[in-house]
N, C-alpha and C positions, 0 to 999 in steps of 0.2 A: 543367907536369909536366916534372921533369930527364929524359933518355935515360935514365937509370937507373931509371927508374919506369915506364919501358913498357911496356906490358900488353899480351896479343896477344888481342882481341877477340873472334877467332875458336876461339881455346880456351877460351876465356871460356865462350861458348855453346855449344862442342864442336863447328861446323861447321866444313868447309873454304874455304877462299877462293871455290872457284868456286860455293857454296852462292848459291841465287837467294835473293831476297826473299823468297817464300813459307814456304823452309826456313828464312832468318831468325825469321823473324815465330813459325814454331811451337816452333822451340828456346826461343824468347825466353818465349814464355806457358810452355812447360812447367819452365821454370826460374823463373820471376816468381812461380809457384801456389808452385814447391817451396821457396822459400824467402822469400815475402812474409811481414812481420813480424805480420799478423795469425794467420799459420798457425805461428808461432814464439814467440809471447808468450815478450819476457824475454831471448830467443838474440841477444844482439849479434852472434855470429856469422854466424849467417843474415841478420841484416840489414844487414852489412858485404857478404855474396857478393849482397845482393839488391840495392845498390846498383850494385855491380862489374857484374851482370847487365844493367840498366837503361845503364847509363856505356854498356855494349858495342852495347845493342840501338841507343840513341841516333843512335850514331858508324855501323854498320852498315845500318840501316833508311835511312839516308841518302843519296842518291847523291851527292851533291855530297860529302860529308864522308868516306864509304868510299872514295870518288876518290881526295881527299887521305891518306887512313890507310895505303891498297895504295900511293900511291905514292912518300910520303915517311915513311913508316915512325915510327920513333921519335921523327922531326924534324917532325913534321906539325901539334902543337901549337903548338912553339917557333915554326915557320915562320908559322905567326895569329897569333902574340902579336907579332910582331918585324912583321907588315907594321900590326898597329891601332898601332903604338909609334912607332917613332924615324926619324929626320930620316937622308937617303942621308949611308951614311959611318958613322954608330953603329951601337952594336954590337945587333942583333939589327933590323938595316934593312936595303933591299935593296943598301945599298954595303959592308956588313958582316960579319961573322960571327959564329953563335952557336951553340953546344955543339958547335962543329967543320964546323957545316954554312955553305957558302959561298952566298949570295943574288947575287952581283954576277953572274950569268948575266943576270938580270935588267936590262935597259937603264932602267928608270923604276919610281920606286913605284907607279904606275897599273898597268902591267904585271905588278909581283907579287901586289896586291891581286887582279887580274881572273882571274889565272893560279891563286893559293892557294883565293880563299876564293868563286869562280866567281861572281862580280857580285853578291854578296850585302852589301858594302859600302855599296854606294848605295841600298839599299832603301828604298823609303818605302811608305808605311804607304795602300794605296788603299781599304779598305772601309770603308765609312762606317756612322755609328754611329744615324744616325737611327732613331729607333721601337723602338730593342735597349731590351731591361731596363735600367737602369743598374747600377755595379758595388756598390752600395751595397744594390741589393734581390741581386743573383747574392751578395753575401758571401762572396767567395773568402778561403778560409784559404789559410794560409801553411805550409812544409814540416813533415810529421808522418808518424806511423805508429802504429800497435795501435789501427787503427779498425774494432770491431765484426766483422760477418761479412764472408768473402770474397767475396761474389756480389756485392756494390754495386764491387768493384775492375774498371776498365778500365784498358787499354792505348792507349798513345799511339807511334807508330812515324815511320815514314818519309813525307815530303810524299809525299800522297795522300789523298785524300776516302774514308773507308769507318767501318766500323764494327765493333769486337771485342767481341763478345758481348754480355754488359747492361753496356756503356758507349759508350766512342767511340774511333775511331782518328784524330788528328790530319790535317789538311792544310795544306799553302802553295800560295798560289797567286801564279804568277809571281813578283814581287820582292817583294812583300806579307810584313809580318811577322807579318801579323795567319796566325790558323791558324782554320780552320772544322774541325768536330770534329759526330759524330751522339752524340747522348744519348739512349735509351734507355730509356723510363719507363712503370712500371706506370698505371692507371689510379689505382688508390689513391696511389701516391705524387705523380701528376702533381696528384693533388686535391687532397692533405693537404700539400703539399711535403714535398720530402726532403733529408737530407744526404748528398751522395754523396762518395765516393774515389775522384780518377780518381789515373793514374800516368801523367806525363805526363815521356818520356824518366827522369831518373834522379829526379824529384822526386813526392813523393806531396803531393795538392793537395785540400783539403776545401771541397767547394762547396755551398751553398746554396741549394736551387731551392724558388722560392715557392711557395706554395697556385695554383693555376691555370694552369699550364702547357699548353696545346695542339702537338698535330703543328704545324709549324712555328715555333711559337716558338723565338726565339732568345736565349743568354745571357748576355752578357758578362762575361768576366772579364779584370781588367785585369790587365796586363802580364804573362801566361801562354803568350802565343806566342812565333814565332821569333825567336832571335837575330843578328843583324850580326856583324860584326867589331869593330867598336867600342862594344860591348858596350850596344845598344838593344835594346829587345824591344818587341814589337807584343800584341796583345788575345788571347784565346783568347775563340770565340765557337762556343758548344754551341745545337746544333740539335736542338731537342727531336721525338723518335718516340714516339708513341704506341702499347703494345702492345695491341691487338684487344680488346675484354671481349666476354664470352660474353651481356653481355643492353645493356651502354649503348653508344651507338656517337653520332656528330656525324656532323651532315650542313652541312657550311660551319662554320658557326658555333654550331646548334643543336647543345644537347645534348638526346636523344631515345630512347627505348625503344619497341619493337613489344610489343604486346599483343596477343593471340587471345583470339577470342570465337567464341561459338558462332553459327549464325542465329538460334536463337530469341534469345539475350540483345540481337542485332543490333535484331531486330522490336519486343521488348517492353521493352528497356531492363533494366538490372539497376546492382549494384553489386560492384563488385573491389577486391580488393587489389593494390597495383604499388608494386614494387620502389622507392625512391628512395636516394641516396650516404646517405641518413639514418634507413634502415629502412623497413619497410611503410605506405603509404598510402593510404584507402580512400578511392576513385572513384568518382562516379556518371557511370555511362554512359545516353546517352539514349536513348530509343525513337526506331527507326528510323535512327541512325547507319550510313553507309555506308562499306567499308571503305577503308581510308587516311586517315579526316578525322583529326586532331588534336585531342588533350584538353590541356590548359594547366594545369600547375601549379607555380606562381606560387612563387619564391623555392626551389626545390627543385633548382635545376639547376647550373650550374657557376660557380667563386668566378674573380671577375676581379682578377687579379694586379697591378691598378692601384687599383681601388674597393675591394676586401675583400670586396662584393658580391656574393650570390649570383646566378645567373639565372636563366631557367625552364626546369624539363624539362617537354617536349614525350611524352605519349603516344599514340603511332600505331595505331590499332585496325584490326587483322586480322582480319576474317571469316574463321574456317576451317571447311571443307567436310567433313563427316565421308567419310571413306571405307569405312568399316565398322558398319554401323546394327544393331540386332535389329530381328526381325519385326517386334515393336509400333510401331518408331518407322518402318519402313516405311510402315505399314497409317497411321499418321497422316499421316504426308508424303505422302500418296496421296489421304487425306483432304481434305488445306489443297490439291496440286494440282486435287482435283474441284472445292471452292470458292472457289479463288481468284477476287476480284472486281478485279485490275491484268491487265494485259499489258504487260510488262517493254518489249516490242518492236513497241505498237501505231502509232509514230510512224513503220517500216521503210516503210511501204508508201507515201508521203510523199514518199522517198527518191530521188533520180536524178543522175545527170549533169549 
């Protein structure tokens, strides 16, 4: 970028310099919503201020890179591009000059590089890839826009681990270029896989996520994380959350539904319908089940992201206690209490220290 092209970031987003991160971060969504290209269909315009948007949050959510913006101003590009470039003595090296600005403060290019781009030159790459999805099942696309609805768009900001709304917010860690990110997924979409939008700095990025995803899984996408000075980039790797469902829930590894029953269906057995990701399913429950045992059905439960495979969901039968009877069903309960032939608690007296 020439001096003559530089942008003040901070007008950009309409804060002031002394604006923390937090006030970053919200100027930056409420300008990213107002002029994201799905909310613009067509408007090059707004998708030229929603890049200009994104370029600012980038440089800003940064601290290493806002360091360099507040303090070398218009020269702060030129001053990265001239220490990944030229030999001491050339022009945009640290024996040199370029668009007026003098580097030879500088005793050594180790010193500039350490001093400009704050030891982000020598990065290497520590997180390991073992057990990740490969990038071939994540399917990372490549730079785009006019995708669908807005609620699948996330934001990607400044190193740190967290999460912006139904997506993920970016992290680095230490000299790492790789970046850890939270993803955010319905249960239906974690099932069926989905295609997501994230916005990751200025670039909008279409990802992939296959049939089977659980809390914890992770997704690689190659070369979507941090970049160097010397123009490498590391993994972007999305960490799949799962959002709560109001009847299927996993327990480790199972996937599992609680069911209620009455006592009598407990005593004498019946049959139910239960919920499965593939519509209703009729159950025979046995006489005499007690509650918490487990019902098994077979191929009905969650697809593995490896096999295609379905597994089984697990039904958890809950006895539940009425708390409110009519007379009649009183006067019966009264009746099975007169003739009850067990003693639930005839083993107590057995019992000691």
């Amino acid at each position: 970028m020439a001096a003559t092209d530089f942008k003040d970031y901070y007008a950009v987003l309409g804060v002031s310099k002394t604006a923390d991160s937090a006030e970053v971060k919200k100027a930056y969504r409420r300008l990213a919503r107002k002029y994201h290209p799905d909310m613009n269909p067509g408007d090059r315009a707004a998708e030229a201020k929603f890049k200009e948007v994104s370029e600012a949050y980038e440089v800003l959510s940064d601290a290493d890179k806002r360091q360099q913006y507040d303090r070398y101003g218009q020269y702060w590009q030129q001053a990265g591009r001239a220490g990944a470039a030229g030999s001491p003595g050339s022009p945009g090296s640290p024996g040199g000059a370029a668009g007026g600005f003098d580097f030879s403060q500088y005793s050594d290019f180790d010193e500039f590089i350490e001093t400009l781009l704050g030891n982000m030159g020598g990065g290497t790459r520590s997180r390991s890839t073992n057990n990740d999805w490969s990038s071939s099942r994540s399917a990372p696309g490549s730079q785009a826009s006019g995708f669908g609805g807005f609620e699948d768009f996330a934001g990607y900001g400044r190193s740190g681990a967290g999460s912006a709304g139904n997506g993920a917010a970016g992290a680095a860690s230490g000299r790492s270029l790789d970046r850890d990110a939270t993803l955010t997924l319905s249960f239906a979409e974690a099932f069926h896989g989905v295609q997501k939008r994230l916005n990751i700095g200025s670039e909008i990025v279409s990802v992939r996520i296959p049939p089977g995803a659980k809390s914890g899984s992770r997704v690689r996408v190659k070369g979507k994380g941090n970049r160097d000075g010397y123009g490498r980039r590391g993994d972007l790797y999305l960490n799949v959350d799962l959002q709560a469902h109001s009847f299927f829930q996993f327990e480790g590894d199972k996937f599992l539904c609680e069911v209620p029953i009455s006592p009598d269906e407990a005593v004498l057995g019946t049959q139910i319908e239960v919920p499965t990701p593939d519509g209703q399913v009729k159950v025979n429950v046995p006489a005499g089940i007690r509650s918490g045992q487990s019902l098994r059905l077979r191929g009905k439960g969650w697809p593995s992201p490896k096999t295609k495979q379905r597994g089984d969901q697990l039904v958890k039968i809950m006895i539940v206690i009425p708390t409110s009877i009519s007379q009649a069903e009183r006067q019966l309960y009264e009746q099975l209490s007169a003739c009850r032939s067990v003693d639930p608690r005839a083993d107590f007296a057995r019992i000691s220290l």
